[in-house]
C-alpha positions as CSV (number, residue, x, y, z in Angstrom):
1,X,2.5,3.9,-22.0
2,X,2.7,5.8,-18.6
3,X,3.0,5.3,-15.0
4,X,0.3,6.9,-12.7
5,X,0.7,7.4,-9.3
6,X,-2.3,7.6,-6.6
7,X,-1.7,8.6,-3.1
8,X,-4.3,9.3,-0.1
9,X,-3.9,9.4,3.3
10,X,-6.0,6.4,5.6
11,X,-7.8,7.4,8.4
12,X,-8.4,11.3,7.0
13,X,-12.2,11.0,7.9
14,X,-10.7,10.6,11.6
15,X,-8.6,13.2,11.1
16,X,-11.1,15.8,10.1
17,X,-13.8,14.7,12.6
18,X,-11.0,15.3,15.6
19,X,-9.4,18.1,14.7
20,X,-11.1,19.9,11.5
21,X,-9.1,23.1,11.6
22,X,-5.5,21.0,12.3
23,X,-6.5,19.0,9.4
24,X,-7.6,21.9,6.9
25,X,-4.0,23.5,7.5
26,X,-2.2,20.1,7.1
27,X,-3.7,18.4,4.1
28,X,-2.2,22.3,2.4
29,X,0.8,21.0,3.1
30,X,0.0,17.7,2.1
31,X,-0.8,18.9,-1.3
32,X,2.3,20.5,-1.3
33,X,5.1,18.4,-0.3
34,X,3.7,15.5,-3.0
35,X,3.5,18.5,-5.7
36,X,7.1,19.6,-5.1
37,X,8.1,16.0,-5.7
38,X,6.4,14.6,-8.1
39,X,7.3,18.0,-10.2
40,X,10.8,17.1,-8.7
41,X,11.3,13.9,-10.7
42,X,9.7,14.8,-13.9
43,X,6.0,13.8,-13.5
44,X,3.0,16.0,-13.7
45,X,0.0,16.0,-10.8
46,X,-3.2,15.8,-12.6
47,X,-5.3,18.3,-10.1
48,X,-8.8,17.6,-11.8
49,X,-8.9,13.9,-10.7
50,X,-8.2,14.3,-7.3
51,X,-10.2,14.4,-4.7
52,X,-10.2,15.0,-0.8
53,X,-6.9,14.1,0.3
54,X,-6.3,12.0,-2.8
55,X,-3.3,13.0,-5.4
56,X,-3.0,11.8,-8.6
57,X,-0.3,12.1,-11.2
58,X,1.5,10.7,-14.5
59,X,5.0,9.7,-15.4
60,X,6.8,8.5,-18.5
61,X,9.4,6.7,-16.7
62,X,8.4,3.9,-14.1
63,X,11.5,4.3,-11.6
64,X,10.9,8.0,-11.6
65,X,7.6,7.6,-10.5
66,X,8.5,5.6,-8.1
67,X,11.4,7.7,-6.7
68,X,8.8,10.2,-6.8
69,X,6.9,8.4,-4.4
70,X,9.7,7.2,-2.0
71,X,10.6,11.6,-2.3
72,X,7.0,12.4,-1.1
73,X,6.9,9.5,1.6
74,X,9.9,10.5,3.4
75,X,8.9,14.3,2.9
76,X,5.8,13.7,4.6
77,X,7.0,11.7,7.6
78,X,9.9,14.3,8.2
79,X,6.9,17.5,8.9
80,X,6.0,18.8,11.5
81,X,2.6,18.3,11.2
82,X,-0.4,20.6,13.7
83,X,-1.4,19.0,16.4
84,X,0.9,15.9,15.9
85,X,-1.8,14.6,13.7
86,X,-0.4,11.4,12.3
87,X,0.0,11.8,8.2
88,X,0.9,9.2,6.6
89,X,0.3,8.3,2.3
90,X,0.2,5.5,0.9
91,X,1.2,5.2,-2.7
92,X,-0.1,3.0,-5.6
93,X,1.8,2.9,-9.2
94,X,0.8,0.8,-12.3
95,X,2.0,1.2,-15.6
96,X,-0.4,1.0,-18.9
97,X,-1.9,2.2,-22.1
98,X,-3.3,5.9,-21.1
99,X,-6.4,7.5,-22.6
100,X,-6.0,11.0,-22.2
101,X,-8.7,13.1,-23.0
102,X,-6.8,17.1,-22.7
103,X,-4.9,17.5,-20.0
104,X,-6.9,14.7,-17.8
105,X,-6.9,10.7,-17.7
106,X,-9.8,7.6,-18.2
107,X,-10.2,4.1,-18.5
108,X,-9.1,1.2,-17.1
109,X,-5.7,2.2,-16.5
110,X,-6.1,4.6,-14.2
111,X,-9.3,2.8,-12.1
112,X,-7.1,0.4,-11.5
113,X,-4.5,2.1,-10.2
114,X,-7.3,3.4,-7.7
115,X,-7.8,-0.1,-6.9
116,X,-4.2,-1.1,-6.4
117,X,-3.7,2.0,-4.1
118,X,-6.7,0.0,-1.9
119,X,-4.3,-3.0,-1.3
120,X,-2.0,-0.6,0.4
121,X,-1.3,0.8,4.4
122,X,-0.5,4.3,5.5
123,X,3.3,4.3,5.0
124,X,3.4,1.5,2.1
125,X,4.1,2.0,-1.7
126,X,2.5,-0.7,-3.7
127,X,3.1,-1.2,-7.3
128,X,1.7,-3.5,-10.9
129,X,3.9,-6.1,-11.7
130,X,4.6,-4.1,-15.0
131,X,5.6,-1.3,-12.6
132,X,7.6,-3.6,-10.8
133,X,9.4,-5.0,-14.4
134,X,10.2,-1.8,-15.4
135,X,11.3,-0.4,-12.3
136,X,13.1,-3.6,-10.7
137,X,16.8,-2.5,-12.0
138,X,16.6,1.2,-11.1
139,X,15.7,0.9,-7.4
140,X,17.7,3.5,-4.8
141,X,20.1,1.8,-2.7
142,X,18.6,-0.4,-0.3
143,X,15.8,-1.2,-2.2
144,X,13.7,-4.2,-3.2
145,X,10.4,-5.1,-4.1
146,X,8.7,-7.3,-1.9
147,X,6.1,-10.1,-4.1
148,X,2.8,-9.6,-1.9
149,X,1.1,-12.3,-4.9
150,X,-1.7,-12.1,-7.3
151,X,-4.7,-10.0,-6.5
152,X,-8.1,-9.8,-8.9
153,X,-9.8,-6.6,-8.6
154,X,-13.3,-6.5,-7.3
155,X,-16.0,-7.0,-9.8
156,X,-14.4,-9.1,-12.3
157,X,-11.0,-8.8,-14.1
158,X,-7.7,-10.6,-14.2
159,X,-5.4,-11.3,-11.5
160,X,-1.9,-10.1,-11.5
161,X,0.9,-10.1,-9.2
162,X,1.2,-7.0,-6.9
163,X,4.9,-5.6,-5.5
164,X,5.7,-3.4,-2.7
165,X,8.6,-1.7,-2.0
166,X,10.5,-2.4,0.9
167,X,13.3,0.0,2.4
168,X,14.8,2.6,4.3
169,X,11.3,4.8,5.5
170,X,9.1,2.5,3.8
171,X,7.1,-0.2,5.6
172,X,5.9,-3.6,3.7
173,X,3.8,-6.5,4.2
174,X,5.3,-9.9,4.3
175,X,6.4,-11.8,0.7
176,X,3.8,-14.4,-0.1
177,X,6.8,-17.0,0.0
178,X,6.8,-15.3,4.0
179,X,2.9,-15.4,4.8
180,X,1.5,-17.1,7.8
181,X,-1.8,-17.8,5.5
182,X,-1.1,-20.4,3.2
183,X,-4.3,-21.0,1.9
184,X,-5.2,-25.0,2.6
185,X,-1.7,-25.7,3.2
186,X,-1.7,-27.5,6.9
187,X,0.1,-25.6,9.7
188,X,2.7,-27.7,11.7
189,X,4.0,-27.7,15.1
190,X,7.1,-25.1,13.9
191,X,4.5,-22.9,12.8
192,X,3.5,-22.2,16.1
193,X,4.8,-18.6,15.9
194,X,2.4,-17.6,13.2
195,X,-0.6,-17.8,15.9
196,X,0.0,-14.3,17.4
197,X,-2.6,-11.3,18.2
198,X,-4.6,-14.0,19.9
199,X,-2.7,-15.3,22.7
200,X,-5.0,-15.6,25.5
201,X,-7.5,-17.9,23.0
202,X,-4.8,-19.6,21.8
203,X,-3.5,-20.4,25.5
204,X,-6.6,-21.5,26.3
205,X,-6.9,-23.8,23.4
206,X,-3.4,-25.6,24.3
207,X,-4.1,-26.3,27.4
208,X,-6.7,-28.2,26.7
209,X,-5.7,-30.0,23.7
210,X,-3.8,-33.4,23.8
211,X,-0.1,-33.9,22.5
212,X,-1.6,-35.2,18.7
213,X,-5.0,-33.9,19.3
214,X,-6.6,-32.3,16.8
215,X,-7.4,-28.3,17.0
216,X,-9.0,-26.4,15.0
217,X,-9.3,-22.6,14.8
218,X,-11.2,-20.1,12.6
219,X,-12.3,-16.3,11.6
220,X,-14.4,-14.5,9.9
221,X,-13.1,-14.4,6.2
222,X,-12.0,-10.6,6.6
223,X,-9.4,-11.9,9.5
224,X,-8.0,-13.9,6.5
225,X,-6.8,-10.9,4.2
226,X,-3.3,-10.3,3.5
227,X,-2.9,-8.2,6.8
228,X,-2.7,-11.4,8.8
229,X,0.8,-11.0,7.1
230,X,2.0,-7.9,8.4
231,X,4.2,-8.1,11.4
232,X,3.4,-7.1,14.8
């Protein structure tokens, strides 16, 4: 059993279409900063697999891979980076059986890592809930691991719970216990508060609604994703 860790940086295609010659020099240092951590806390980067901006590595301890992570993170927002592009990773760790073919990984393990690193913002670390088991008593001070619920990977497969860390440097969605989407549970008048990023239509809509009227509003499924979680 090992612990991969998968890193990219959202929003690169931007990057690279804005300021090409900023973002050559940058993603150099990119590369480096996670490569002096990782190697820091006893994990190995796995240069063949990567791609673009993209980092992969392996760990035989879960918490070290995921101080290694929290090491990169913080490294990365403390540059200086060229141009004041805005570089910021996000992180993705699961634990699992590894099939190692050499010096290089395959197999289920390590695509879904890929895919847990997709549930993920810049600046997040997200983690499998065996990462999360392992990990859980061995977090740095000020630490905790934030339940985001379960997720099923596209195309089939079974769905498990999905952490993030929460801390000092490190930004997280709301718990599930915290969402504003509660799937067909009925929102009440103290739930007002959830109804945010929409005020004018949602000013609009009181005003013409009755005291025990009924309402109802809607979005296109995408609009419905875990992000409606995040704070603003």
């Amino acid at each position: 059993m090992v612990t991969f860790c998968v890193s990219d940086i959202p929003g690169s295609a931007a990057h690279w279409e804005g300021s090409p010659i900023a973002m050559a020099t940058a993603l150099v240092r990119h590369d480096e900063v996670i490569a002096e951590s990782i190697a820091r806390h006893g994990g190995r980067l796995i240069t063949s697999i990567g791609q673009g901006d993209s980092t992969v590595s392996v760990f035989e301890s879960a918490p070290a891979a995921v101080a290694a992570a929290l090491s990169a993170g913080r490294a990365l927002d403390e540059e200086h980076w060229p141009s004041g592009l805005p570089i910021r990773a996000r992180f993705a760790l699961r634990t699992g059986a590894a099939d190692g073919r050499g010096t290089d990984y395959y197999g289920p393990s390590m695509n879904l890592t890929v895919w847990l690193r997709g549930q993920a913002d810049s600046g997040e670390i997200v983690v499998s809930t065996a990462t999360a088991e392992l990990a859980a008593g061995r977090l740095p001070d000020g630490y905790t691991l934030v339940d985001l619920g379960p997720h099923a990977p596209e195309g089939g497969g079974s769905a498990e719970s999905v952490y993030a860390l929460r801390g000092p440097g490190v930004q997280a969605p709301l718990a599930v216990s915290e969402c504003p989407y509660r799937g067909l549970l009925a929102f009440e008048p103290e739930d007002r508060n959830y109804f945010f990023g929409h005020e004018p239509v949602v000013s609009g809509s009181s005003l013409g609604s009755r005291p025990g009227a009924f309402c109802r509003s809607s979005a296109p499924r995408a609009a419905a994703s875990r992000r409606s979680c995040a704070p603003v």
